[in-house]
C-alpha positions in Angstrom: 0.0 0.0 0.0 1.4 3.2 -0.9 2.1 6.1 1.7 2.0 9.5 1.8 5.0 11.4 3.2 4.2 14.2 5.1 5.8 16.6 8.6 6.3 14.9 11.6 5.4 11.7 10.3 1.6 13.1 9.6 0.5 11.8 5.8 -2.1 13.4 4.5 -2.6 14.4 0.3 -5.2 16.2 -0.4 -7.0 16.8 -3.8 -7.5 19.7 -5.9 -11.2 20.7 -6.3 -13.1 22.1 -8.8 -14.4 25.5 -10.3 -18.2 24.8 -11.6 -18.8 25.7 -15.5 -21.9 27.2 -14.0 -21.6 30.7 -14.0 -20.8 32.2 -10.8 -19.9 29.2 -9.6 -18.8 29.2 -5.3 -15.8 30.6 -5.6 -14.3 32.1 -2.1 -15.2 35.8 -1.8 -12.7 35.6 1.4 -11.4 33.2 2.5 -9.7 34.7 6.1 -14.2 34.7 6.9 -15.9 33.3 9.6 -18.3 30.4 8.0 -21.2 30.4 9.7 -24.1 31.6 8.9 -28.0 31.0 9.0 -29.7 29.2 11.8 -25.8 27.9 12.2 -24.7 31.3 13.6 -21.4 32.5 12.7 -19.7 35.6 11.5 -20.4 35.8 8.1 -23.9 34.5 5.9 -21.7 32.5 3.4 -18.3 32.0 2.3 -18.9 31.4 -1.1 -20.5 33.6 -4.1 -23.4 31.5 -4.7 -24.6 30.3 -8.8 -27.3 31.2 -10.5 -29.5 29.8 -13.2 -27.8 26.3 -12.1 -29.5 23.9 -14.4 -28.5 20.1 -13.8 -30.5 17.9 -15.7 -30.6 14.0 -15.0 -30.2 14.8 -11.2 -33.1 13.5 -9.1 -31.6 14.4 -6.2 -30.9 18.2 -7.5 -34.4 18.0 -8.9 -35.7 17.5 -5.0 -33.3 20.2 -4.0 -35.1 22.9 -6.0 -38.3 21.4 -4.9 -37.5 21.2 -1.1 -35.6 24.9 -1.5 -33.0 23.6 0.5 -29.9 21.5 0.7 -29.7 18.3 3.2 -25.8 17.9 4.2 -24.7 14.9 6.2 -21.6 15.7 7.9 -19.7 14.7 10.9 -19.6 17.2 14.1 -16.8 15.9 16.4 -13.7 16.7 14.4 -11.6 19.6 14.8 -10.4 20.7 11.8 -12.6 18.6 9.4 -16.0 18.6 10.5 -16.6 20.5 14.2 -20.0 21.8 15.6 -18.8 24.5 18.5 -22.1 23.8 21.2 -21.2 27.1 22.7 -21.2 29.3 19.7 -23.2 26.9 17.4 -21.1 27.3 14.7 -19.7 24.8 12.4 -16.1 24.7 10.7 -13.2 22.3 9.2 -12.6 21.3 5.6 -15.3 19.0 5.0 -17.4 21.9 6.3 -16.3 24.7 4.1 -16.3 21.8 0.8 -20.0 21.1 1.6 -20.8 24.8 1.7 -19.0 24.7 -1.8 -20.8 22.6 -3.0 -23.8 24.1 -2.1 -22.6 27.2 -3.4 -22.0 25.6 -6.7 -25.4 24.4 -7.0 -27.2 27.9 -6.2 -27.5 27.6 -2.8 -26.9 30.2 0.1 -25.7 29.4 3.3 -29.5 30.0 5.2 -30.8 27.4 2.4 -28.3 24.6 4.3 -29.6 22.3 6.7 -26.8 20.4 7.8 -27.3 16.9 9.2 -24.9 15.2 11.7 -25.1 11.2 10.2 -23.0 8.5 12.7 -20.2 6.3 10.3 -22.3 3.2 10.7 -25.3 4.9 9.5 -24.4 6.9 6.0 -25.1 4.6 3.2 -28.7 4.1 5.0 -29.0 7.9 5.0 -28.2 8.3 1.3 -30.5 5.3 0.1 -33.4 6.7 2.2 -33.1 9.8 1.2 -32.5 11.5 4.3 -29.9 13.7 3.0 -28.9 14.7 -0.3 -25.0 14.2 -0.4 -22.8 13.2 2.7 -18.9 15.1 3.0 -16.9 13.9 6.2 -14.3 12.1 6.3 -16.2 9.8 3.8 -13.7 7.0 2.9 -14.6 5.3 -1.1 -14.4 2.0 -1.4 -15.9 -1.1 -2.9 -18.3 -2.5 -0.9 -19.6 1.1 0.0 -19.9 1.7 -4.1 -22.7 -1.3 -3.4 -25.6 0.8 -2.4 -24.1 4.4 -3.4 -22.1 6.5 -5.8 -18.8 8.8 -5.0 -17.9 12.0 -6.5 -14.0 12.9 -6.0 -11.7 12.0 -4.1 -10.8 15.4 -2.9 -8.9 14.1 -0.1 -6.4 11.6 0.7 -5.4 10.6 4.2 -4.4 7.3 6.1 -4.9 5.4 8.9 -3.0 6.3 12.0 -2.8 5.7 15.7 -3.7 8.5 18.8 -1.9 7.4 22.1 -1.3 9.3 25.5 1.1 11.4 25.1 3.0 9.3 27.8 3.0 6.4 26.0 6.3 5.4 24.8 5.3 1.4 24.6 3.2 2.3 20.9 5.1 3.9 18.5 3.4 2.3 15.4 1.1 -0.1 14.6 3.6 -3.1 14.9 3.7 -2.4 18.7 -0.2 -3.2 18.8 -0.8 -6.3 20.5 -3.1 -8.5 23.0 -2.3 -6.0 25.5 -3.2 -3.0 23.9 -7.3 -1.9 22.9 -7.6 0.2 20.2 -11.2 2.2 20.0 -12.8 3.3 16.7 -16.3 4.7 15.2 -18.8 1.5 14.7 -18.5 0.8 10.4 -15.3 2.8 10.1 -13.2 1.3 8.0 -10.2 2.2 10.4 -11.9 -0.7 12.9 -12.5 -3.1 9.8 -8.5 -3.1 9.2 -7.7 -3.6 12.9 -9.9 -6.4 12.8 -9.0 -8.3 9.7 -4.9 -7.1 9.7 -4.8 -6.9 13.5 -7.3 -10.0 14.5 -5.5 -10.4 17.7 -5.9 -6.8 19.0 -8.7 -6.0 21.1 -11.1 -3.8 19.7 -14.0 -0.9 21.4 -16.3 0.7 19.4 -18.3 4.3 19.9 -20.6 6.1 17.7 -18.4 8.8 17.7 -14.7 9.5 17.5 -14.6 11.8 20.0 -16.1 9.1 22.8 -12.6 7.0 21.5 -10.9 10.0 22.8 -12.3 10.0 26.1 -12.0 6.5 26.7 -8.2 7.1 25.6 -8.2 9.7 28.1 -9.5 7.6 30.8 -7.5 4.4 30.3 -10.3 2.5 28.6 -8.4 2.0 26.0 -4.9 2.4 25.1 -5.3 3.7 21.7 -7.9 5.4 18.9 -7.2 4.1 15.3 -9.2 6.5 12.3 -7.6 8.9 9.4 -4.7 10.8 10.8 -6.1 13.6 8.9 -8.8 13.3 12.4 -6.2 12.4 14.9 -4.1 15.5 14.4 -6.9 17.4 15.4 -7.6 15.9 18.8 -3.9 15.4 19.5 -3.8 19.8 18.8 -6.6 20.4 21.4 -5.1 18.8 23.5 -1.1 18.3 23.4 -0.1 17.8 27.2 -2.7 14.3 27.1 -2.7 13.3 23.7 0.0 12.6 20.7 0.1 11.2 17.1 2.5 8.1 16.3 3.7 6.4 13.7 3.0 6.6 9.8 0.4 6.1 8.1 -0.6 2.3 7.3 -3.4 2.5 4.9 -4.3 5.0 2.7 -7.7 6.5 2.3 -9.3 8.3 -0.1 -12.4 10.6 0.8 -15.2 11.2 -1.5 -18.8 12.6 -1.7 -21.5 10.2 -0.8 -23.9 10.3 -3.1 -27.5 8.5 -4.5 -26.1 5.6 -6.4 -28.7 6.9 -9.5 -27.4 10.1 -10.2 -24.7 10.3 -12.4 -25.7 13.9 -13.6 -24.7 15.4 -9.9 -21.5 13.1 -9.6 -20.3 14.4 -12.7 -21.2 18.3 -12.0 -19.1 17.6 -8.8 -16.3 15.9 -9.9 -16.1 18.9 -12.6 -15.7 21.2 -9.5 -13.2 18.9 -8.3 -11.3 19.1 -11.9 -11.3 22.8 -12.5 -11.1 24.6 -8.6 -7.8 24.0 -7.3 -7.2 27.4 -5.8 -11.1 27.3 -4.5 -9.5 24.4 -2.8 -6.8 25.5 -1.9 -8.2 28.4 -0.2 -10.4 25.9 1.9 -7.6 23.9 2.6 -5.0 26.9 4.1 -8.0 28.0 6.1 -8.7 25.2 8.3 -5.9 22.8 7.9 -2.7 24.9 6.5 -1.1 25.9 9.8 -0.7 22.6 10.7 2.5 22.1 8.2 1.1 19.4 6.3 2.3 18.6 2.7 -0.1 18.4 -0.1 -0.4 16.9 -3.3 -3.7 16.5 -6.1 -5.1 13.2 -6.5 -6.6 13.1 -9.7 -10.4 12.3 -10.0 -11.4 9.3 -10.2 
């Protein structure tokens, strides 16, 4: 499996995404904003310059967008610097964030016309068969089995698999120091747990809804070590430094894309144009919520 190569051992490439043909397209109008905005709260209404006379034929789901006047976004909530719902201030921010708002942008609609939906791992293909939410951006790793039920624009993001110790902790520096000894938490249908499991089968293994309950059961001695995207990790190991730390390399690599309805081609195409064409809308995303943390980055290309 290939790795990425990135400071301090963190390996994280992300993609380039893309510029919409439609005319005024989301592009950043500035990009140092606050992001919030609506019923979210927040500085600023939207980040983006939102299109007009958007017209995506072929796309049921864009079809029930117009109709509904609003855009369902599933997104995670407890990861800082990805995806990160502030309870005090209500605001949310992190990459995925701002590349959902994009999106939305891209497709005509303003930041008030956002309703965004926090969806658990284990339940995300359910959500996008059922119709619960319109496209899903968090930390959304494409792979086979997932490409059963649903469809993937991108990847705009490529990350892999890491390990988040105590910052004590000088028995796990990597994964080949896992053993029978050591408990490793992840989020219920992450991939991260499936590859402990079938690589690892002799590590014990805890699972949470959430990553952030992994954290606190790190914290507490539950267990002696979170496994997801170090992409994730490095955000919890920044809140918190004097508890928490990042080891290792990354062992897996994986590749985040947009969940989407398996039927709709039209809207995985319009997206994966965006994802083509917008590298400095991207890029712009990227140096806001993840560019001070020193990470190198390189384009995937589209799939």
């Amino acid at each position: 499996m290939r790795r990425t190569r990135t400071l301090a051992g963190i390996g994280i490439a992300a993609v380039a995404l893309l510029a919409l043909t439609a005319c005024n397209s989301g592009s950043p109008s500035d990009p140092g904003a606050g992001t919030g905005g609506g019923d979210e709260g927040g500085e600023e209404s939207t980040w983006f310059e939102v299109a007009t006379d958007v017209d995506l034929e072929g796309s049921p789901t864009f079809d029930k967008m117009k109709e509904d006047d609003k855009v369902v976004i599933g997104v995670k909530e407890d990861q800082p610097g990805l995806g990160y719902l502030d309870v005090t201030t209500n605001e949310r921010t992190g990459f995925d964030i701002d590349i959902a708002r994009w999106i939305a942008a891209s497709l005509g609609f303003d930041e008030d016309k956002i309703e965004f939906k926090p969806i658990a791992s284990a339940n995300r293909e359910q959500a996008i068969v059922n119709g619960d939410v319109d496209y899903y951006v968090g930390t959304y790793s494409i792979n086979d089995k997932r490409k059963e039920q649903i469809a993937f624009a991108g990847p705009y993001f490529i990350t892999g698999q890491g390990l988040l110790v105590a910052a004590d902790n000088e028995d796990i520096k990597s994964e080949a120091d896992l053993s029978a000894d050591t408990t490793v938490c992840s989020a219920t249908g992450s991939t991260p747990i499936q590859n402990i499991r079938t690589n690892f089968p002799e590590v014990p293994t805890k699972e949470f809804d959430l990553y952030s309950a992994c954290v606190e059961a790190l914290l507490s001695g539950e267990v002696q070590a979170v496994t997801t995207d170090q992409a994730i990790l490095i955000g919890y190991a920044a809140q918190d430094p004097d508890n928490l730390k990042v080891v290792g390399e990354p062992f897996t690599e994986e590749r985040y894309g947009v969940g989407l309805a398996k039927d709709d081609a039209a809207l995985q195409e319009f997206i994966n144009k965006m994802f083509t064409d917008g590298g400095d809308i991207w890029q712009a995303i990227f140096d806001k919520n993840l560019g001070s943390s020193g990470i190198e980055v390189s384009q995937p290309t589209v799939d």
